[in-house]
C-alpha positions in Angstrom: 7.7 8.3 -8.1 10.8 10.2 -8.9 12.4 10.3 -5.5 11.3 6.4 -5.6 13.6 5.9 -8.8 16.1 8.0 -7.7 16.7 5.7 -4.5 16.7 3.1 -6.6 18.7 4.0 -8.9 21.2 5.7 -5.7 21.4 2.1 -4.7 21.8 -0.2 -7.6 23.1 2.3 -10.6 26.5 2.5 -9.4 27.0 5.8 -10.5 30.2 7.6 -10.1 28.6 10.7 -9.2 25.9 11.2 -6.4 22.4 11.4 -7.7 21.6 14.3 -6.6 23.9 15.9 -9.1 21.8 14.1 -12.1 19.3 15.9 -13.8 16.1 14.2 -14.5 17.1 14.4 -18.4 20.5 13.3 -18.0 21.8 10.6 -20.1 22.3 7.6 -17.5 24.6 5.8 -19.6 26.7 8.6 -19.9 26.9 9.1 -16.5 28.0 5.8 -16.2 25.2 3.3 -15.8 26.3 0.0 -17.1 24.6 -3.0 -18.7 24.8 -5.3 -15.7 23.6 -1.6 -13.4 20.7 -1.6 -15.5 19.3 -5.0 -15.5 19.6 -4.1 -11.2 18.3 -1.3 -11.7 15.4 -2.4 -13.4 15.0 -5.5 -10.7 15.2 -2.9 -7.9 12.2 -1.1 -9.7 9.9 -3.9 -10.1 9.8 -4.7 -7.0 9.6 -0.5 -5.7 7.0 -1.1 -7.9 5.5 -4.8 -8.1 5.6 -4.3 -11.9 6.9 -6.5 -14.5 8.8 -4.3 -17.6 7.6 -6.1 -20.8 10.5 -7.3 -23.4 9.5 -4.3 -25.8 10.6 -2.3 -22.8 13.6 -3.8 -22.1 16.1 -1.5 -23.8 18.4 1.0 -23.6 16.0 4.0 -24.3 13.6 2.9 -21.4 16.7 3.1 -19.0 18.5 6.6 -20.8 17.1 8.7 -17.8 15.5 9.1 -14.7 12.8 11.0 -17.2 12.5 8.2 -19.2 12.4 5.1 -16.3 9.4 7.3 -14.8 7.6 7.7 -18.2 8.1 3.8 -19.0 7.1 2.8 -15.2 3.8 5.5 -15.6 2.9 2.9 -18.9 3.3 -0.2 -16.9 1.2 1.0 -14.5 -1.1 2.4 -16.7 -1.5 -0.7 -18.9 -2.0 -2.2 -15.3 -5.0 -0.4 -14.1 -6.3 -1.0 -17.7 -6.4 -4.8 -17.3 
């Protein structure tokens, strides 16, 4: 799953600095992941991962690292299985 969002995130975050220079509990926005980056990345992840994100995940702190997209993807999918 990691190397999954880290692709993802390598082809829609336009980052300034390569991904593999990003620490999994680096501060995406800080690295310089925008708004607009985000709402691509997150598109890009659905589909990597035929999810949905629900709006209480839709903010910042779901997006602040590759740490945090994985542990907010790992609860959608969870929740999915549930259902």
């Amino acid at each position: 799953m990691n190397s999954t969002i880290r692709e993802i995130l390598s082809k829609f975050g336009q980052l300034p600095v390569p991904i593999d220079t990003i620490a999994d509990e680096s501060d995406l926005y800080a690295a310089g992941l925008s708004s607009f980056a985000s709402v691509q990345l997150m598109l890009g992840i659905e589909d990597a991962f035929d999810i949905e994100f629900p709006d209480n995940m839709l903010n910042r702190k779901s997006f602040a690292s590759i740490k945090a997209i994985e542990e907010t993807v790992k609860t959608i999918l969870d929740g999915k299985e549930a259902a």
